[in-house]
C-alpha positions in Angstrom: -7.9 -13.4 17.5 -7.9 -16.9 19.0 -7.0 -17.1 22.6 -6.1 -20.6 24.1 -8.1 -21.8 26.9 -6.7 -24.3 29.3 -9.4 -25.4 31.6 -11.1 -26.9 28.4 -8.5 -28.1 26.5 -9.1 -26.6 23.3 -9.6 -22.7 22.4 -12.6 -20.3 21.6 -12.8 -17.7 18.9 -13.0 -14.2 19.9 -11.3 -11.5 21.9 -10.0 -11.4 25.5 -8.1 -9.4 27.4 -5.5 -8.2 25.5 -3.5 -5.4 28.2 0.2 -6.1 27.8 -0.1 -7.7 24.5 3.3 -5.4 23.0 3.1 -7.2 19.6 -0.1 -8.4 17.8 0.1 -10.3 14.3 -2.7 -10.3 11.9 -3.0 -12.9 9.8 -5.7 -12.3 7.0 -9.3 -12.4 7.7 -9.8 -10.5 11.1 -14.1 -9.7 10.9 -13.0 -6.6 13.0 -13.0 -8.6 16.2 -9.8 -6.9 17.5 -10.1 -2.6 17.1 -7.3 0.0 18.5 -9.6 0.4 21.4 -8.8 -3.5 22.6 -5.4 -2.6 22.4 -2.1 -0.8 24.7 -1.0 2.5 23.2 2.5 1.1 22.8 1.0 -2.1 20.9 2.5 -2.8 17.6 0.0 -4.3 15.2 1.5 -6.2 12.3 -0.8 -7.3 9.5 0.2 -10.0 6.8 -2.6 -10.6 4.2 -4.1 -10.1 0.6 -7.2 -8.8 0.7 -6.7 -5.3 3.5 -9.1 -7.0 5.8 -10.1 -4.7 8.8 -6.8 -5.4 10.6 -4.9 -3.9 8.0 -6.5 -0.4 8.9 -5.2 -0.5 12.6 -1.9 -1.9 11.6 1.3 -0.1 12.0 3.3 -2.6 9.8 1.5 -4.2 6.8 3.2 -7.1 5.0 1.8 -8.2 1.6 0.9 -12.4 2.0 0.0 -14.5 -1.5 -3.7 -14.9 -2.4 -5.0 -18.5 -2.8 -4.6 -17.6 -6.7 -0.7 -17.3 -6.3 0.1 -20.4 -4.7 -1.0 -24.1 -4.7 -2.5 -24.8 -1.5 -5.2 -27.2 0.1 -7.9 -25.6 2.1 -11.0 -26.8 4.4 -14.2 -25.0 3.5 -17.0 -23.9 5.9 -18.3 -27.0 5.3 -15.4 -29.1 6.3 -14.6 -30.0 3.1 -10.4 -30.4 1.3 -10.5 -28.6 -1.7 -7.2 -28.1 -3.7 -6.5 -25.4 -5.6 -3.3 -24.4 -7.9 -1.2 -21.3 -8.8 -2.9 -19.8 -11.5 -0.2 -16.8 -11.5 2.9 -16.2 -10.6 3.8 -13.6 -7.9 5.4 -10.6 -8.9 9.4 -10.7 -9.3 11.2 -7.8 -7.4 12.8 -5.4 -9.5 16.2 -4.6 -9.5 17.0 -0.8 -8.1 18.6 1.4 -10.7 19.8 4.3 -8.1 17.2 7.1 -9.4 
C-alpha cells in the first residue's frame, strides 16, 4: 500500500493506519505488506492481478488483470531503466453461453 504524505510532499511505501478504510484495491504485487489483521471486519478487499500475489489470498473479490506477456506495455525496471515489451499472446476471447 502506498499512503500519501503531505508534510513531505511526496509518499512512502508501506502500511499505515488503515481503520475506516471500507474498500481496499490490490493492484498486483503486494509483498504481503497489508494482512486481514491491518484491516476493519467490514473491509472489502478487491484484488486485480496475474500472478495470485499475497493479496489475492485476503481478497473477497478477485479480478483477473493481463500479464506483461498479453499486452504491449513499457515498464521501468529496478534499475530505472524503460524497457518495452510486446504482446506475445492474445488474451483469451469469452465464450458465448449455450444455456446448459
Amino acid at each position: 500500500a502506498v499512503v500519501s504524505t503531505q508534510s513531505t510532499g511526496g509518499y512512502k511505501p508501506g502500511v499505515r493506519d488503515l481503520s475506516g478504510v471500507k474498500v481496499l484495491f490490490m493492484l498486483g504485487s503486494d509483498s504481503g505488506a497489508v494482512t486481514r489483521d491491518n484491516l476493519d471486519d467490514d473491509c472489502v478487499v478487491v484484488y486485480i492481478g496475474s500472478h495470485g500475489d499475497n493479496g489475492a489470498s485476503i481478497a473477497d473479490v478477485v479480478l483477473p488483470g493481463a500479464a506483461y506477456t498479453e499486452k504491449s506495455a513499457t515498464y521501468v525496471n529496478t534499475e530505472g531503466r524503460a524497457q518495452q515489451t510486446t504482446k506475445a499472446v492474445n488474451l483469451r476471447e469469452p465464450r458465448a453461453r449455450t444455456g446448459r
